[in-house]
N, C-alpha and C positions, 0 to 999 in steps of 0.2 A: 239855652245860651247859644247863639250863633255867630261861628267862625270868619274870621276876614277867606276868601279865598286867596290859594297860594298858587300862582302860575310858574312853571319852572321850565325852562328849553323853549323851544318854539310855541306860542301863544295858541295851544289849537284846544285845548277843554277848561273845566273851568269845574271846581267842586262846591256845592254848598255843605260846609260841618257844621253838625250839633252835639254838645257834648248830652248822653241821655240818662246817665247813669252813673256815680259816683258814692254810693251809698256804704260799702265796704271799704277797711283800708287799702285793700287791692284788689280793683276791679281789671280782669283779664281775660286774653284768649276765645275771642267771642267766634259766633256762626250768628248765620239769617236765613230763614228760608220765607217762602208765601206760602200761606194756610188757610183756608176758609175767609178767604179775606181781609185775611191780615197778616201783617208782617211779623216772622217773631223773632223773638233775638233772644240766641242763651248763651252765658258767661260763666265764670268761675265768679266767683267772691271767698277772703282770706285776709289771714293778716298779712302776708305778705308771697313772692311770686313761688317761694318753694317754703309749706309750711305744713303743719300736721291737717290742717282745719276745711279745707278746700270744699266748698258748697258749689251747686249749679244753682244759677240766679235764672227765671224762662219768665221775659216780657212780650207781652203783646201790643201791637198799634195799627190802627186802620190809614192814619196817613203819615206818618213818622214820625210825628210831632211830640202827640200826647201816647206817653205808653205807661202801662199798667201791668205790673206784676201778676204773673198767675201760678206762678210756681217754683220753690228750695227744696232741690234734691239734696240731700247730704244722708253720710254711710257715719257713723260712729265710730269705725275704725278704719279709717278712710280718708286720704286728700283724694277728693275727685277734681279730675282736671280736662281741660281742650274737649270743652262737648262741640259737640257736632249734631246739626239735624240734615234730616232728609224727610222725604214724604213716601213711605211706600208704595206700592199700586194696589195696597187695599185700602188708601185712602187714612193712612193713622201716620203719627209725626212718631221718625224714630228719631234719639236722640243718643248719640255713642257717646261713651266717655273715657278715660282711664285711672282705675281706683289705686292710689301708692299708698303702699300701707307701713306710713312713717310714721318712726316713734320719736324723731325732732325735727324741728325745721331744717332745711337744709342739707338732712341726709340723703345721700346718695352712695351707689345705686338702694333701690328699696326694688321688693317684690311687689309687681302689677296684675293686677286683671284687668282683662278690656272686658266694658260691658254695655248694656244698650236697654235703656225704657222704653214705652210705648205710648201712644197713648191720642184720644179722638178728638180733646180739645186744648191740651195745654195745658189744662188743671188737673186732671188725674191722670195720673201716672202708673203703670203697673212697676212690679216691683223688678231690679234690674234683673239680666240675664248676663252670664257671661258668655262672652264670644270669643273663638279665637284660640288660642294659646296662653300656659300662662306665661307669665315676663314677655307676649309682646304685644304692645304697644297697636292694638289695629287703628288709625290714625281718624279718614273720615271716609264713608261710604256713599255710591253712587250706585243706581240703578240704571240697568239697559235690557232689555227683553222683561222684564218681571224676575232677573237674579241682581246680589247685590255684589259689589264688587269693593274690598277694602285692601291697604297694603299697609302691612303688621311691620313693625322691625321688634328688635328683641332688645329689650331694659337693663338687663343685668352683665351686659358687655359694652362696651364703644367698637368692638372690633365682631360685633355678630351678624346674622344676616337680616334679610328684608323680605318678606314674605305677600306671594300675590294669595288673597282668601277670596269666597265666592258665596253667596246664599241661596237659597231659594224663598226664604221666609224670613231672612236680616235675624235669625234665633240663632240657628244652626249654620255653622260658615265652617266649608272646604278648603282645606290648599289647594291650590292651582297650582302655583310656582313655590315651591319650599326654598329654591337661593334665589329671588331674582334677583339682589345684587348681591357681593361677601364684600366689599373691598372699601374702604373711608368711611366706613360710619355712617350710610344713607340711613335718613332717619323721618321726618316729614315729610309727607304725601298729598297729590289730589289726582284726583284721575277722573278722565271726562272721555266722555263717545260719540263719533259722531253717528247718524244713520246707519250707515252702510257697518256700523260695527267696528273699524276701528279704532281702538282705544288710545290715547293721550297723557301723559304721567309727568308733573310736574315733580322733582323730588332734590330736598334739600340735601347736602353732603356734609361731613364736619369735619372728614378726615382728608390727609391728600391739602389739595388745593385749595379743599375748600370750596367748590362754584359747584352749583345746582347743576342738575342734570334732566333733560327731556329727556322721555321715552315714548316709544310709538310700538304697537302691536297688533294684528289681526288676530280674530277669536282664532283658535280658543285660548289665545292670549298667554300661551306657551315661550315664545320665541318671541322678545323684544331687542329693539334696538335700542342703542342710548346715543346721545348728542353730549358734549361738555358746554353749557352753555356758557359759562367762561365769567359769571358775576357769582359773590356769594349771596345768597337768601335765605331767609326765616318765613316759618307761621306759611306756607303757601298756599294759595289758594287761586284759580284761573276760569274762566268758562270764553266760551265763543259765544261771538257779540254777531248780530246778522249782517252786516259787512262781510263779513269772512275771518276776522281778527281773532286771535289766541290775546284775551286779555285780562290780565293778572294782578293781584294785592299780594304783595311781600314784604317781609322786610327787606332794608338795602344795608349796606353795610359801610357807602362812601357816598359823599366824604365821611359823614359820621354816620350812625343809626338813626334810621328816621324808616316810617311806612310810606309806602310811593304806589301807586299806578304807573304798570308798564305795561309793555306791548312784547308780546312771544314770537320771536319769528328767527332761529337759528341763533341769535341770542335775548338777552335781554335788555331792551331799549325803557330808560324812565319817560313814561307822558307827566308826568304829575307828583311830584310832595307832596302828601295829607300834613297839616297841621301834627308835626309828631314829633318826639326825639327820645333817643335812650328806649328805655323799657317799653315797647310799642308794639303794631301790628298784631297777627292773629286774625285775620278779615273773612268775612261772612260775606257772601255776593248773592245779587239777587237782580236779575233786568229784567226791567218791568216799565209797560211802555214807551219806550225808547230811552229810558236809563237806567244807569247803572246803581243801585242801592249797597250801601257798602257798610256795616259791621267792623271795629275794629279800637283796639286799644290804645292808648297812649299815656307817656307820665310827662309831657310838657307843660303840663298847668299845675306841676308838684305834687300829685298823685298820679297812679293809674286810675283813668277812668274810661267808661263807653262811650263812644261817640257813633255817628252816624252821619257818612257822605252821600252827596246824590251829586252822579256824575255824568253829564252828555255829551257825547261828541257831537261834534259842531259841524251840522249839515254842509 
């Protein structure tokens, strides 16, 4: 099914949506990465956004269109939730996740392990590892020299810290920064590098004010700075587009909840509405010849389901 596109602000990009996935009663919290030539996209599936039952859903697609399942993670004792892929530089898809080990729906807090599969095609899977700490939460992972770099917060508090981890093998992960925040409940992550090694940290707040915070660091990535970007946000996710632009999939939280494309620069600016509202975003990004590929949830059509945007800026 394809989406009317939604133009919002000044008339400069333009998205096509599909919705691709709706097969569970709550489809959520998705990632995208490119693999062997093809796009993959993995999800939660549940009855609903906080519940005992939580499976990973892992599709494959060579042009976004037509996608085919190759893969249900699920733990037995276990909601798995917010997977995440990457690709290592031994050439295998990792895919993080965080296992709550609830004994109803809705409970909260519950005891977490972060943990992370393996694997060369998307159909087999090694069995998980855990990463990290237990009760925190390592969010999602990026690679820069051949280590990986993820930032944990901790589950079983609203008032705990935020932790920078490091890999060398995405198995085995170091702290780097044991506080690198203590203060409002920083809790969602994405962190991106450029060349020269400067690091990048897109990170949601819940406490306080409420509005997302940038950060910036040089290795060894000890000593960050933070910016108040001054908007609240969800689900974050960001990479730099070859322009030079910091550009971002969040949620927004005004006027109402909806998923949006914005633009990072000291704060954040919306380019774009996705087709969304209410229970939404969680975005997967992927640019790939000259656009933007985009992952991400929404319940405006009376469910949560997957969809998929392709987004270009306008020469």
């Amino acid at each position: 099914m394809r989406l009317a596109c939604l133009l919002f602000g000044p008339v400069l990009f333009a998205a096509e949506v599909t919705r691709i996935w709706d097969a569970a009663p709550h489809n959520a919290f998705t990632d995208l990465t490119y693999f062997k030539g093809r796009f993959i996209c993995a999800f939660r599936e549940a009855r609903r956004h906080v519940s005992t039952d939580g499976k990973l859903r892992v599709l494959a697609s060579k042009d976004g269109k037509k996608w085919q399942s190759l893969a249900l993670l699920e733990d037995p004792k276990a909601d798995l939730r917010d997977p995440k892929l990457t690709v290592t530089p031994k050439g295998e898809l990792m895919l993080t996740s965080a296992a709550a080990y609830r004994e109803r729906d809705n409970q909260s807090p519950v005891p977490h392990d972060s943990i992370a599969y393996f694997s060369k095609d998307g159909v087999q899977w090694s069995a998980p590892v855990k990463i990290g700490d237990p009760n925190f939460w390592l969010w999602r992972a990026n690679w820069h020299k051949d280590k990986a770099y993820m930032i944990g917060y901790e589950t079983m508090s609203r008032n705990g810290v935020t932790r920078l981890y490091q890999s060398n093998d995405g198995r085995t992960f170091q702290t780097v920064v044991p506080a690198l925040h203590t203060e409002n409940y920083t809790n969602e992550s994405s962190i991106q590098f450029l060349t020269d090694g400067t690091a990048f940290c897109l990170l949601r707040r819940d406490g306080g004010t409420k509005t997302a915070l940038w950060g910036t660091a040089k290795p060894p990535y000890t000593q960050w700075h933070w910016t108040d970007l001054g908007v609240r946000i969800g689900g974050p996710q960001f990479l730099r587009i070859p322009d030079g632009r910091w550009i971002g999939v969040v949620r927004l939280h005004s006027p109402t909840e909806h998923t949006a494309i914005v633009e990072i620069s000291g704060t954040i600016k919306e380019l774009e509405a996705l087709p969304s509202k209410g229970d939404s975003s969680y975005a997967g990004m992927v640019w790939r010849k000259g656009e933007l590929w985009i992952s991400y949830y929404s319940s405006h059509e009376g469910k949560a389901s997957i969809y998929l945007a392709r987004w270009k800026p306008k020469a």
